[in-house]
mmCIF file of the C-alpha atoms, coordinates in Angstrom:
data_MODEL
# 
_entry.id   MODEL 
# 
loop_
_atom_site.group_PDB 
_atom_site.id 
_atom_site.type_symbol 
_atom_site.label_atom_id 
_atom_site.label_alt_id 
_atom_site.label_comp_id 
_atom_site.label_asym_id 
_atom_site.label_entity_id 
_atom_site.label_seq_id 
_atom_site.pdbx_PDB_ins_code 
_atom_site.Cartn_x 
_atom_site.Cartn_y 
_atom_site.Cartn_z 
_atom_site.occupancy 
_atom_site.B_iso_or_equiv 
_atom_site.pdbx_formal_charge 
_atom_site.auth_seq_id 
_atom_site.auth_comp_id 
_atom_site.auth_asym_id 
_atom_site.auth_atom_id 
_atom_site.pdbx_PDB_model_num 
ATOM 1   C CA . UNK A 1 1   ? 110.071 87.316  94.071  1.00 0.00 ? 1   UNK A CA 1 
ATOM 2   C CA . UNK A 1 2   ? 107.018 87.145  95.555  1.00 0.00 ? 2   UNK A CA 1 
ATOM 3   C CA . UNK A 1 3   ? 104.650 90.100  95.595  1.00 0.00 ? 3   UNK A CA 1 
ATOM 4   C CA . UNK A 1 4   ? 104.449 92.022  99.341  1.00 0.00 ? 4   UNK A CA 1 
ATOM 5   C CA . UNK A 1 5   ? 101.485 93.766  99.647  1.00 0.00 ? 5   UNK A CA 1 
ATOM 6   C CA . UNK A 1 6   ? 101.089 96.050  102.610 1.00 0.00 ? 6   UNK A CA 1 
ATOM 7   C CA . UNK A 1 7   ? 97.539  96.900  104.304 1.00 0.00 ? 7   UNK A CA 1 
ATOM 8   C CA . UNK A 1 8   ? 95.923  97.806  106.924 1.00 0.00 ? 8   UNK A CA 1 
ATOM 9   C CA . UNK A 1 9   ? 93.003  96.437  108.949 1.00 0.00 ? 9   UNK A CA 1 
ATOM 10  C CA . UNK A 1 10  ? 90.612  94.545  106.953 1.00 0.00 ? 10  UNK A CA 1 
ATOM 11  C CA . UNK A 1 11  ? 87.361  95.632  108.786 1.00 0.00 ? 11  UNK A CA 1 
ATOM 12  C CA . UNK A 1 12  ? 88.255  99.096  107.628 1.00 0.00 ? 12  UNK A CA 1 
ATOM 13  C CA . UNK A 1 13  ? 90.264  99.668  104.656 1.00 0.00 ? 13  UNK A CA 1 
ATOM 14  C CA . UNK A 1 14  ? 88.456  99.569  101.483 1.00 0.00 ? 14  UNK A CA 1 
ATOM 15  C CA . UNK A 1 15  ? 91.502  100.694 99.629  1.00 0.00 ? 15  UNK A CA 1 
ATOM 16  C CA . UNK A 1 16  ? 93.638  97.616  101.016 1.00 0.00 ? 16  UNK A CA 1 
ATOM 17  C CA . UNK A 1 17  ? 90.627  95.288  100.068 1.00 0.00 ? 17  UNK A CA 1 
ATOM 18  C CA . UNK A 1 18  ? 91.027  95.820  96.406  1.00 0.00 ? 18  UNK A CA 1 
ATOM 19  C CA . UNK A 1 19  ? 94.984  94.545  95.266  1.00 0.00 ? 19  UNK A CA 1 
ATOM 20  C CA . UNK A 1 20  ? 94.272  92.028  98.116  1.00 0.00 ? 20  UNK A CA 1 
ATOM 21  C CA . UNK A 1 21  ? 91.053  90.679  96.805  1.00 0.00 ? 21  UNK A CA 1 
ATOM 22  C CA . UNK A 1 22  ? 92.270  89.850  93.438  1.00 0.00 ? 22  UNK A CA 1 
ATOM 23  C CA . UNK A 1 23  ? 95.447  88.687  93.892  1.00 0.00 ? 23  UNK A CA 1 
ATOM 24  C CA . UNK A 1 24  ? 93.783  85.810  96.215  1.00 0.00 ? 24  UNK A CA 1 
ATOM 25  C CA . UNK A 1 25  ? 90.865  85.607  93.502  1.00 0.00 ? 25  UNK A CA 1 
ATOM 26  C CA . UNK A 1 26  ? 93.753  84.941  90.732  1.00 0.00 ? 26  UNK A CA 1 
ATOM 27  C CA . UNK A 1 27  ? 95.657  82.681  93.014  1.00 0.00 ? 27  UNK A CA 1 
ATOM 28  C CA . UNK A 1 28  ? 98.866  84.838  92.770  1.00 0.00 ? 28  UNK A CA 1 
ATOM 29  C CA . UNK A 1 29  ? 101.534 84.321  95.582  1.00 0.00 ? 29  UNK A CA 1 
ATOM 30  C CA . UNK A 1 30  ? 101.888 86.965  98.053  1.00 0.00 ? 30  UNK A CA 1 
ATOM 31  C CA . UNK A 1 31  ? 103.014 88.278  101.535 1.00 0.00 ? 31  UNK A CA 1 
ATOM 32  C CA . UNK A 1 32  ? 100.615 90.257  103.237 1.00 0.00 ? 32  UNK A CA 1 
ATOM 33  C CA . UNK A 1 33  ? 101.938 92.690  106.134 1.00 0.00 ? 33  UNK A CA 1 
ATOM 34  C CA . UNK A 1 34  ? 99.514  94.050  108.398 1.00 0.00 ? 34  UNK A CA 1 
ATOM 35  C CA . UNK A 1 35  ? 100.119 97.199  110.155 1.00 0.00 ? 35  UNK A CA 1 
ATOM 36  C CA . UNK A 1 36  ? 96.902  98.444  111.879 1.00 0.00 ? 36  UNK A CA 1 
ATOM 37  C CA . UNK A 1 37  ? 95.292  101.804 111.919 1.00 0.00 ? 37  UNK A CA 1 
ATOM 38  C CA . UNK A 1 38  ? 95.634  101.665 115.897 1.00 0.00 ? 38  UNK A CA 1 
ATOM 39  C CA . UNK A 1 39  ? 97.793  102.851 117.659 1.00 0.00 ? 39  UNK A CA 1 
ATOM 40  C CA . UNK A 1 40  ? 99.782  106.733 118.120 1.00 0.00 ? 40  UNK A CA 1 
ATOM 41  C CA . UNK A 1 41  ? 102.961 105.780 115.742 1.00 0.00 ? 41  UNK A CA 1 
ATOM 42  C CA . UNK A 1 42  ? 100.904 104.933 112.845 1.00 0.00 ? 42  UNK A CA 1 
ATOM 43  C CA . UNK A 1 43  ? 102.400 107.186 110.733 1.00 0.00 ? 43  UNK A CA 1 
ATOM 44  C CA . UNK A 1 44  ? 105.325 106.543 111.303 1.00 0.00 ? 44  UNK A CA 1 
ATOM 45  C CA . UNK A 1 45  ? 104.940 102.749 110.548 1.00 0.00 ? 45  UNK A CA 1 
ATOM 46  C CA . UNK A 1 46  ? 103.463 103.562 107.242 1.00 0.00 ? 46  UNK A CA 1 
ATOM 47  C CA . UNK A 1 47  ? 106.239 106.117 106.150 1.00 0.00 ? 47  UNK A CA 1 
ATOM 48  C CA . UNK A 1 48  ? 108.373 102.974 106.712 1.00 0.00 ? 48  UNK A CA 1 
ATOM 49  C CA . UNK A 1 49  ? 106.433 101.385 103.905 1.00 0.00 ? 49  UNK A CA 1 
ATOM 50  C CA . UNK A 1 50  ? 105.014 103.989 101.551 1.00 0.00 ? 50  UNK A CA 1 
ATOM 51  C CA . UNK A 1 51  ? 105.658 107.239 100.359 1.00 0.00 ? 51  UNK A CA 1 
ATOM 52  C CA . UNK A 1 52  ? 102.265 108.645 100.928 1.00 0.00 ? 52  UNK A CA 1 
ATOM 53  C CA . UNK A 1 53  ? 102.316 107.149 104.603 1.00 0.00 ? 53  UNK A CA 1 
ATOM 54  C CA . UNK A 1 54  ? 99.025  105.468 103.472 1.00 0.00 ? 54  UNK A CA 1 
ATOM 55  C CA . UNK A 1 55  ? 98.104  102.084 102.632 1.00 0.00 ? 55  UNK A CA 1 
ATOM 56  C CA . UNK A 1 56  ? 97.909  99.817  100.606 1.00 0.00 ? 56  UNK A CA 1 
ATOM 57  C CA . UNK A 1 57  ? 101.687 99.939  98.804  1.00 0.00 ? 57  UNK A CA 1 
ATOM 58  C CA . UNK A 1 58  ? 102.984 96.680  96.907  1.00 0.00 ? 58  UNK A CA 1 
ATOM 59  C CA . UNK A 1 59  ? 106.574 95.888  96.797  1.00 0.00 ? 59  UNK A CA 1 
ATOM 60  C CA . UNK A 1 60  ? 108.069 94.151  94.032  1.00 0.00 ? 60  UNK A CA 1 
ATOM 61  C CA . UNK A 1 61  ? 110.985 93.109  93.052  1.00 0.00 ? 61  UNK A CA 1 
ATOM 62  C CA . UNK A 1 62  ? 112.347 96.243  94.569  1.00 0.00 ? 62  UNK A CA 1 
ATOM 63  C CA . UNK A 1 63  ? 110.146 98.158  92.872  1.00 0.00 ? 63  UNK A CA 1 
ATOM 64  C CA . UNK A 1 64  ? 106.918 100.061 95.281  1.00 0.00 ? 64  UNK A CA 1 
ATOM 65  C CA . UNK A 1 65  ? 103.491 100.906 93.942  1.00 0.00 ? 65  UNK A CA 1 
ATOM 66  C CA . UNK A 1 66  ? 101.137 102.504 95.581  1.00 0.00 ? 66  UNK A CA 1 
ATOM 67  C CA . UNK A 1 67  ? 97.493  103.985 95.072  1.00 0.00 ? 67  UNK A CA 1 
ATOM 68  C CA . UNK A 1 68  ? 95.189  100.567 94.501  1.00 0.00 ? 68  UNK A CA 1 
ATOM 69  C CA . UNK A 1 69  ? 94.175  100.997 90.639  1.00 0.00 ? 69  UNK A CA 1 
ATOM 70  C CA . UNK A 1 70  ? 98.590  101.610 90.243  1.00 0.00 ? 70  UNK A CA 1 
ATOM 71  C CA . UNK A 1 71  ? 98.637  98.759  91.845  1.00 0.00 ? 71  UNK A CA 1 
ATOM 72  C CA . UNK A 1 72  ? 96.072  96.854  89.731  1.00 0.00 ? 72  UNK A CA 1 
ATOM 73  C CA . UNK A 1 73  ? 97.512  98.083  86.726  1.00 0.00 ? 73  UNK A CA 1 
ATOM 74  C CA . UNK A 1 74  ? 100.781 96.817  88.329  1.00 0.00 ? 74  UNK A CA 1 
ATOM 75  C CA . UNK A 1 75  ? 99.707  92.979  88.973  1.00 0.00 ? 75  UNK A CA 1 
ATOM 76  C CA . UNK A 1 76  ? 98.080  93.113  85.517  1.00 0.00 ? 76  UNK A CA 1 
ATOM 77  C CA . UNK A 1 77  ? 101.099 93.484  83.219  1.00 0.00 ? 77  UNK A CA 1 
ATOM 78  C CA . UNK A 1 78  ? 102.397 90.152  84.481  1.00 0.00 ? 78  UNK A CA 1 
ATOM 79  C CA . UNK A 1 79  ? 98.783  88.336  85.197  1.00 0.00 ? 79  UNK A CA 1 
ATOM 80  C CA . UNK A 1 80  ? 96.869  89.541  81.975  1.00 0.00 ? 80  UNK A CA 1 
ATOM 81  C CA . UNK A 1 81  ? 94.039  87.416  83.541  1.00 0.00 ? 81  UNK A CA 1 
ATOM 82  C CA . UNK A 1 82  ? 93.225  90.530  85.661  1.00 0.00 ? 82  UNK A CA 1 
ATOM 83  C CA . UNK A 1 83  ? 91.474  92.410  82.612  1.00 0.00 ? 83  UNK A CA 1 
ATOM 84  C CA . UNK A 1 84  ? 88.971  90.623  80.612  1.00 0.00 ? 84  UNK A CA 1 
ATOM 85  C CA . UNK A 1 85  ? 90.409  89.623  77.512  1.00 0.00 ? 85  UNK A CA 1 
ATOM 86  C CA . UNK A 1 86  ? 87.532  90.770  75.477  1.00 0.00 ? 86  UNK A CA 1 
ATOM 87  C CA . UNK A 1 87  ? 88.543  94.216  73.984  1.00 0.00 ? 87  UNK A CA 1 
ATOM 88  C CA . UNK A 1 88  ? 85.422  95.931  74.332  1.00 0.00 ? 88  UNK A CA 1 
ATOM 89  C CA . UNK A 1 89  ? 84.883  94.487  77.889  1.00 0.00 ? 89  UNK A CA 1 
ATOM 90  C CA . UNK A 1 90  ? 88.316  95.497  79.153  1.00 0.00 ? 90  UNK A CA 1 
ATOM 91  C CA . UNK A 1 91  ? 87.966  99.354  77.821  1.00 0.00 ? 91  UNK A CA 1 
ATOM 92  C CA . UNK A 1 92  ? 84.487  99.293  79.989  1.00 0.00 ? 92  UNK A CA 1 
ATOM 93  C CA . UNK A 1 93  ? 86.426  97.831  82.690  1.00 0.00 ? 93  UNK A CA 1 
ATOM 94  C CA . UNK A 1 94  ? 88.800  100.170 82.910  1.00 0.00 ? 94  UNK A CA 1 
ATOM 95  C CA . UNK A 1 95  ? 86.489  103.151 82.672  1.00 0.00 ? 95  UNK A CA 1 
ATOM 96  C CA . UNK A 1 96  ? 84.275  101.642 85.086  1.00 0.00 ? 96  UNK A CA 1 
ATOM 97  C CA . UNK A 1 97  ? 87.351  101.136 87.512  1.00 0.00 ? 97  UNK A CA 1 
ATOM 98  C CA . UNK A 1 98  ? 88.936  104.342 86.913  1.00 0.00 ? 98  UNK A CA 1 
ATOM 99  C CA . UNK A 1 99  ? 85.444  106.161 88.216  1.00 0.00 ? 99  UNK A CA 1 
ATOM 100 C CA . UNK A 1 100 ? 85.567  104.087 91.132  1.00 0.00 ? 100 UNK A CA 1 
ATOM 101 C CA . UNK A 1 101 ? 88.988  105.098 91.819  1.00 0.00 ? 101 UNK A CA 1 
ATOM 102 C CA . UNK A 1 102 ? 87.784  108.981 91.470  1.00 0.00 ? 102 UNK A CA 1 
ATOM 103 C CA . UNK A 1 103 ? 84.100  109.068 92.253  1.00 0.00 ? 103 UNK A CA 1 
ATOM 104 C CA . UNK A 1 104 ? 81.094  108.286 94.881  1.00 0.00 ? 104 UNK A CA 1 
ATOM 105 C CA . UNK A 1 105 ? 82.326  111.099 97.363  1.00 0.00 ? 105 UNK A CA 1 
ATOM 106 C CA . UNK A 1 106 ? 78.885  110.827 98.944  1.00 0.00 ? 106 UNK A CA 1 
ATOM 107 C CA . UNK A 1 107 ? 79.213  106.817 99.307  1.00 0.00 ? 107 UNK A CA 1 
ATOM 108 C CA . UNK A 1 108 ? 82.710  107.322 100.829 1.00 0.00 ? 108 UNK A CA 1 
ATOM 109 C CA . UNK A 1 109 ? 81.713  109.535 102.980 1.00 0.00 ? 109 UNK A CA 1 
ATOM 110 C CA . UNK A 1 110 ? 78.879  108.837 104.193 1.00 0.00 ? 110 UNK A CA 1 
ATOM 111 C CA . UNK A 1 111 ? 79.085  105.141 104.164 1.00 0.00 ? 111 UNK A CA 1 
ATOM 112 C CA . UNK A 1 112 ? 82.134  104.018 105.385 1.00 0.00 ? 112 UNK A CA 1 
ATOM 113 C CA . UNK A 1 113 ? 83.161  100.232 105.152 1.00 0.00 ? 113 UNK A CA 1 
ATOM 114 C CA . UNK A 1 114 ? 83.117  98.192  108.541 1.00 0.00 ? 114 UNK A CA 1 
ATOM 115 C CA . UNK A 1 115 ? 82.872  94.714  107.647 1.00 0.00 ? 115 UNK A CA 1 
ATOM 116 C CA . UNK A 1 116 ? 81.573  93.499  111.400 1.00 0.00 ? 116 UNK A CA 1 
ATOM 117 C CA . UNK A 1 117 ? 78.534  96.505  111.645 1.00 0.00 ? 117 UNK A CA 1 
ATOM 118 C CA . UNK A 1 118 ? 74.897  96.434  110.064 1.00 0.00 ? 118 UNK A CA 1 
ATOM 119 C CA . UNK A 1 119 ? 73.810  100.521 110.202 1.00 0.00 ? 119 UNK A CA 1 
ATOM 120 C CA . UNK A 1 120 ? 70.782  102.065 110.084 1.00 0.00 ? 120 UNK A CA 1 
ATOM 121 C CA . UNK A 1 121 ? 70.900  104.603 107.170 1.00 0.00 ? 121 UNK A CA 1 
ATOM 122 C CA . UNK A 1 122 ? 67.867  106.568 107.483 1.00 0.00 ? 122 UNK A CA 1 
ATOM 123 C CA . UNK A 1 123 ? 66.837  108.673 103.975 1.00 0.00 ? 123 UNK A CA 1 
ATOM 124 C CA . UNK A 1 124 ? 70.474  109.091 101.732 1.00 0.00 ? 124 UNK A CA 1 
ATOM 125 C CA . UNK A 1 125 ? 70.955  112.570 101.612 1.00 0.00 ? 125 UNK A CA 1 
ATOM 126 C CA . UNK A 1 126 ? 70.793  113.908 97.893  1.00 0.00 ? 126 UNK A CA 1 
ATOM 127 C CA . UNK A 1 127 ? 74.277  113.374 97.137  1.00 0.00 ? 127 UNK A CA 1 
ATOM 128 C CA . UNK A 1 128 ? 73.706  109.996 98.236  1.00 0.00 ? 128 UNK A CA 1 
ATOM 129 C CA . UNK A 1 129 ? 70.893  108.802 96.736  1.00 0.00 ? 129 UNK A CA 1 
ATOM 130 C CA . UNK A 1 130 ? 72.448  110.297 93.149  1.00 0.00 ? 130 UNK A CA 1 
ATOM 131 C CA . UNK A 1 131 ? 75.846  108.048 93.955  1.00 0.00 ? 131 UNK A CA 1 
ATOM 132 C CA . UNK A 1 132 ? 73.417  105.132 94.282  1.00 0.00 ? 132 UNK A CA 1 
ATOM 133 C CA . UNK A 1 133 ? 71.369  105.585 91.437  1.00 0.00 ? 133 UNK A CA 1 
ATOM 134 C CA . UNK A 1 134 ? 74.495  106.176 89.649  1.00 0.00 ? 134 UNK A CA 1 
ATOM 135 C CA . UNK A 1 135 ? 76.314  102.771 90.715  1.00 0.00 ? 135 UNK A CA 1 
ATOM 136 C CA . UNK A 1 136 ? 72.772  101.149 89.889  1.00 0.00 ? 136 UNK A CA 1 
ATOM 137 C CA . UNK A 1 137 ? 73.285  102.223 86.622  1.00 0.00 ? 137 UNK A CA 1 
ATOM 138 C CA . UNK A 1 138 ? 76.822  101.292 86.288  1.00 0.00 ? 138 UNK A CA 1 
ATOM 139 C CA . UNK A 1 139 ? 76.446  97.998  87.220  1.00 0.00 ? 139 UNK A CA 1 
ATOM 140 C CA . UNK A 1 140 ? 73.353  97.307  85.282  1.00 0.00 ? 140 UNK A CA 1 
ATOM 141 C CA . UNK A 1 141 ? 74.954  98.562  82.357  1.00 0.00 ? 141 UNK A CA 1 
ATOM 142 C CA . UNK A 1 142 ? 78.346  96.065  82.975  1.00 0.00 ? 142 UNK A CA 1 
ATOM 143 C CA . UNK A 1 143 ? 76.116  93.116  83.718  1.00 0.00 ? 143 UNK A CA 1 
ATOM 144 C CA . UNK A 1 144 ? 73.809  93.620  80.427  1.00 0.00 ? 144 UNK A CA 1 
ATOM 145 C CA . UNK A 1 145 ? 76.472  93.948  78.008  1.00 0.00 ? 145 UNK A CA 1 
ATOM 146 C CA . UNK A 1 146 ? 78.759  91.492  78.922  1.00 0.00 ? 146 UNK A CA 1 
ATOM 147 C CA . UNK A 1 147 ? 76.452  89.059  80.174  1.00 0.00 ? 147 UNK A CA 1 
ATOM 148 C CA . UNK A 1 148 ? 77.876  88.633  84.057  1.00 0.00 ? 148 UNK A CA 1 
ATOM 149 C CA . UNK A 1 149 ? 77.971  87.083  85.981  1.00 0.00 ? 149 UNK A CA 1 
ATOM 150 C CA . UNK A 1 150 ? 80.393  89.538  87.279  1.00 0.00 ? 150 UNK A CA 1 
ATOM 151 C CA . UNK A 1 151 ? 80.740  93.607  85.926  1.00 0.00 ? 151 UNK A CA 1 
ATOM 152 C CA . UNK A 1 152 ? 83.105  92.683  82.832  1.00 0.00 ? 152 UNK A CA 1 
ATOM 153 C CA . UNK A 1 153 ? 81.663  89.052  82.082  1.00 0.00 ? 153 UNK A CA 1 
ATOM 154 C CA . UNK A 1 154 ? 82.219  85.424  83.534  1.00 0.00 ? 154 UNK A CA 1 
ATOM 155 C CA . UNK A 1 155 ? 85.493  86.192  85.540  1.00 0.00 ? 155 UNK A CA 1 
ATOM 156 C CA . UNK A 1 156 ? 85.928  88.016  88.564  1.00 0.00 ? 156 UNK A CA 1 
ATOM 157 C CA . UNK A 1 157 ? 88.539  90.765  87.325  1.00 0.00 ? 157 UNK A CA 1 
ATOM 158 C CA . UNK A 1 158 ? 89.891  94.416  88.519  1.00 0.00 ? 158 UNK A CA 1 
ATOM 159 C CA . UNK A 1 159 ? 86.739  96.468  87.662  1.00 0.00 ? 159 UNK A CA 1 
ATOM 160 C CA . UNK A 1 160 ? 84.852  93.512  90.610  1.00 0.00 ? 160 UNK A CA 1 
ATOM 161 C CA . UNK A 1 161 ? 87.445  93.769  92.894  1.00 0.00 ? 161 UNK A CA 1 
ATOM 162 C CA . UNK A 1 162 ? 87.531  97.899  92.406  1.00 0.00 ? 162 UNK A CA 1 
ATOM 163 C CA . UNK A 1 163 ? 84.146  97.438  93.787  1.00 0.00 ? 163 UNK A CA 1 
ATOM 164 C CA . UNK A 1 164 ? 84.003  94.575  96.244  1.00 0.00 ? 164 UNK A CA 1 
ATOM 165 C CA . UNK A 1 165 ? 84.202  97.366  99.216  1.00 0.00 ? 165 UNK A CA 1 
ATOM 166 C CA . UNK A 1 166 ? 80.888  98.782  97.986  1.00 0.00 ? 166 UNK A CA 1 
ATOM 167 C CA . UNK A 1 167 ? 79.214  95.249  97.586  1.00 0.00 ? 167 UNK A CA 1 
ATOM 168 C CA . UNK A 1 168 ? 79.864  95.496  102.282 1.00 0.00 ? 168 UNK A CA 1 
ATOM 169 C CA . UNK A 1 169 ? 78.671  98.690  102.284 1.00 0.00 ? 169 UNK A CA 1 
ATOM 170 C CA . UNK A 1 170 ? 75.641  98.030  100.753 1.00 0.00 ? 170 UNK A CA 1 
ATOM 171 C CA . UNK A 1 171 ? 75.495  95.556  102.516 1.00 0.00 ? 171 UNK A CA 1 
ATOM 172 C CA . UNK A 1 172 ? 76.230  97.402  105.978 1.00 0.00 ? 172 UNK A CA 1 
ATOM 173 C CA . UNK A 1 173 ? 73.882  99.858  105.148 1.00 0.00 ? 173 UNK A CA 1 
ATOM 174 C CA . UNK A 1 174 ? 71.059  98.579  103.411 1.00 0.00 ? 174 UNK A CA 1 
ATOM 175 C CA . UNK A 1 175 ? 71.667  100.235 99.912  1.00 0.00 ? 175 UNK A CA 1 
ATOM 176 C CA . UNK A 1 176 ? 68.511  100.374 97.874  1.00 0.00 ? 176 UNK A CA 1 
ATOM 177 C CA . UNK A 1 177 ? 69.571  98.527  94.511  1.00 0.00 ? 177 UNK A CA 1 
ATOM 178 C CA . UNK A 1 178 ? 67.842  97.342  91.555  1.00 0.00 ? 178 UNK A CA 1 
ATOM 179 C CA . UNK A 1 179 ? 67.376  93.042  91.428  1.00 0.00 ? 179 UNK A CA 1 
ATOM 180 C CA . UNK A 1 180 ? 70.327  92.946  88.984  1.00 0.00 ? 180 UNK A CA 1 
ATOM 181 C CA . UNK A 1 181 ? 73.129  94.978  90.836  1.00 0.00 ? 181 UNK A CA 1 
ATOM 182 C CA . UNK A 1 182 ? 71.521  93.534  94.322  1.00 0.00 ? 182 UNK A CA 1 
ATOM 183 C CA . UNK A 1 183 ? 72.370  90.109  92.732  1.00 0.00 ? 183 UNK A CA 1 
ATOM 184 C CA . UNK A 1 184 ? 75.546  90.782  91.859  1.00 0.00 ? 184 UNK A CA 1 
ATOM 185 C CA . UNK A 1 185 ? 76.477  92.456  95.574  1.00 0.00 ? 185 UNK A CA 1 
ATOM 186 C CA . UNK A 1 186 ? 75.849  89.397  96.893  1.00 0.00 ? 186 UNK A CA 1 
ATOM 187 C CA . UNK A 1 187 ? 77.835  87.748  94.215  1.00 0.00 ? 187 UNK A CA 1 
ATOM 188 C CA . UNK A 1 188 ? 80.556  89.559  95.147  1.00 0.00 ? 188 UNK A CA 1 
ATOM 189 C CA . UNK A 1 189 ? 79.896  88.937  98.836  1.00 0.00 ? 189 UNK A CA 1 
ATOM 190 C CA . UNK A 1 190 ? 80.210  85.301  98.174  1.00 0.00 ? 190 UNK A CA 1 
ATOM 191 C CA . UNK A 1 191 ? 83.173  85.228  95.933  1.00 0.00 ? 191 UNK A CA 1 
ATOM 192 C CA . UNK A 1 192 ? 85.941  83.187  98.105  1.00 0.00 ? 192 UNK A CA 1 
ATOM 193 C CA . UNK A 1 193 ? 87.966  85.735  98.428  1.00 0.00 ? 193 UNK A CA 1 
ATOM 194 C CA . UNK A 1 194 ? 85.795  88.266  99.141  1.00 0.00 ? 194 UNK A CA 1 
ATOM 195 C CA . UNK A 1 195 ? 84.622  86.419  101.946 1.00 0.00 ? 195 UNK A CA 1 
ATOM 196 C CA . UNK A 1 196 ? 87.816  85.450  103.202 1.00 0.00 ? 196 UNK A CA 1 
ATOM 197 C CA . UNK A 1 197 ? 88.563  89.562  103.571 1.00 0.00 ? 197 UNK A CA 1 
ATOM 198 C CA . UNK A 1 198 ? 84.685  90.174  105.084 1.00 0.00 ? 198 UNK A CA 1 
ATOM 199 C CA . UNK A 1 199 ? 85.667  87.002  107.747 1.00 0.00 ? 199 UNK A CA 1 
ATOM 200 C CA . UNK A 1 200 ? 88.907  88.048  108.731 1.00 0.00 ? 200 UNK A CA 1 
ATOM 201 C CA . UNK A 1 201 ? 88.221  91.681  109.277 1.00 0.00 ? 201 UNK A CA 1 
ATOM 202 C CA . UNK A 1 202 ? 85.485  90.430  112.046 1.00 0.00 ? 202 UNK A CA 1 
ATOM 203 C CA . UNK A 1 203 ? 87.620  88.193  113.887 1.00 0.00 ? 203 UNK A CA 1 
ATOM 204 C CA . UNK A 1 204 ? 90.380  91.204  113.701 1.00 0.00 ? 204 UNK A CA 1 
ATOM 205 C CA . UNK A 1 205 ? 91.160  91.953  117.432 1.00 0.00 ? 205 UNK A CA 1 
ATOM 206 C CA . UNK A 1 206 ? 91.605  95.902  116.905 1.00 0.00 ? 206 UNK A CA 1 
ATOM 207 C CA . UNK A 1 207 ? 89.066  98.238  116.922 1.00 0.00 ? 207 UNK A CA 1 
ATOM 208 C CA . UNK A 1 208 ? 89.912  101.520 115.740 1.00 0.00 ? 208 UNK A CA 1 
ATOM 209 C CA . UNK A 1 209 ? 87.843  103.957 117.606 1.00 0.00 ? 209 UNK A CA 1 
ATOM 210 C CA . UNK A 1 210 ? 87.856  106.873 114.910 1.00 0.00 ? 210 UNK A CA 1 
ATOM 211 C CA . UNK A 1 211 ? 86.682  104.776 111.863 1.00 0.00 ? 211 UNK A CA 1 
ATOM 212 C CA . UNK A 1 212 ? 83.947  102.992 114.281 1.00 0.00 ? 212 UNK A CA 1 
ATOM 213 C CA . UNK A 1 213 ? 83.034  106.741 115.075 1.00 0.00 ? 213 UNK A CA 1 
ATOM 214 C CA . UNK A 1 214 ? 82.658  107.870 111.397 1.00 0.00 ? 214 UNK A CA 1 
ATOM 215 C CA . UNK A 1 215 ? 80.840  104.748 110.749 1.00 0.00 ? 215 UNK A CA 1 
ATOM 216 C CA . UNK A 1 216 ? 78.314  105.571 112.982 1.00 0.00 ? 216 UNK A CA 1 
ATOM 217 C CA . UNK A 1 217 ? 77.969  109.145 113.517 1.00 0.00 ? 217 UNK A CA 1 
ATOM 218 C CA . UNK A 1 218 ? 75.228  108.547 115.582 1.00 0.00 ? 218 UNK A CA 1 
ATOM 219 C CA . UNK A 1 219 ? 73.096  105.721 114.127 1.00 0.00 ? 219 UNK A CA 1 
ATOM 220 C CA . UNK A 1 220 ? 71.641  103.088 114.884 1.00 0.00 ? 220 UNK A CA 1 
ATOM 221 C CA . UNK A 1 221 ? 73.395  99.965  114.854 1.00 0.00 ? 221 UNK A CA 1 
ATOM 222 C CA . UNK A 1 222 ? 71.394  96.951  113.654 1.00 0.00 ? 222 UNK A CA 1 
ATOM 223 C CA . UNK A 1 223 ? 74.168  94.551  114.590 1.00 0.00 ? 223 UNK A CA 1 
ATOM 224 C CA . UNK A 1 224 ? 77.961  93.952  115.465 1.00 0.00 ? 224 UNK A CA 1 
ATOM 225 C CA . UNK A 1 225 ? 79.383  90.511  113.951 1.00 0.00 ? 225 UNK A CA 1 
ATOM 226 C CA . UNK A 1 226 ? 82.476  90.914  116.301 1.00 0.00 ? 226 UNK A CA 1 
ATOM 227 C CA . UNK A 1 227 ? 80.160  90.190  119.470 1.00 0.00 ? 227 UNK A CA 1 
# 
């Protein structure tokens, strides 16, 4: 049976990026179903799909996962490919992802993704400058012991696509990062399925008016790719 993985709209959900990414970076079959974040019955349309009413869920085989790193885990026990096969690599990986999963309030907050816009930041308040410095150091760390050129070593895994979301925001909002981890963002921004989900999220036709607004909050924006 063929994996059906449920999301929302690529311009906005960071948490529907991840599973998404790497099954198309693994070339694993699957069925995507879109249900956008527009639109008054939302909820509703999600409880359809997942317990938690939120997205992304994976269905398999009768079986539903949701929460992205469950659902990592999930497409790793039958595509081993998706943790490095190193030892020592893989227990990084997983720490690295699991603080991903948990961490960088500030970054979420304050930096939400939109794959179309280019913000103007202005000074990172202090709880975002210290998630910064902190991914700086997390990816430096990932890309000197392993070697790169992604966080775990030479192939794209869960720990990159756990952060390919962060690799647009730094994007959208000019994120300050040392030459190594700026490398790798745009490493990540290249990978072909990575840029698939960046391209598709621009030429979406909904705009959700809330996430735009949280985006924004009142900056300045450098540039809109949908226009």
């Amino acid at each position: 049976m063929t994996y059906r993985l449920f999301i929302a709209n690529k311009n906005y959900s960071s948490w529907s990026m991840r599973p998404w990414v790497l099954l198309r970076a693994l070339d694993i079959p699957f069925e995507e179903v879109m249900t956008p974040f527009e639109g008054a019955g939302r909820q509703a349309a999600f409880e359809a799909f997942s317990p938690t009413a939120k997205v992304p869920c994976l269905h398999d085989d009768g079986r539903v996962i949701w929460e992205s790193l469950a659902i990592l885990e999930t497409i790793a026990e039958a595509h081993p490919a998706a943790w490095p096969a190193d030892r020592d690599a893989r227990a990084w990986a997983r720490s690295a992802a699991a603080e991903m999963h948990a961490g960088f309030p500030a970054l979420r907050d304050e930096c939400s993704m939109n794959c179309s816009l280019t913000i103007e930041l202005g000074t990172p308040s202090a709880a975002l400058a210290k998630d910064i410095a902190r991914l700086d150091a997390l990816w430096s760390d990932g890309l000197e012991r392993f070697g790169g050129p992604y966080l775990a070593g030479e192939t794209f895994t869960v720990v990159d696509a756990m952060f390919a979301p962060v690799a647009v925001r730094g994007r959208g909002y000019g994120l300050e990062l040392s030459e190594a981890s700026a490398a790798y963002a745009r490493r990540l921004l290249d990978h072909p399925a990575v840029a698939a989900w960046i391209d598709e999220g621009v030429a979406e036709p909904w705009i959700d008016e809330p996430h735009e607004a949280d985006c924004i909050r009142g900056r300045r924006v450098i540039e809109d790719r949908r226009r």
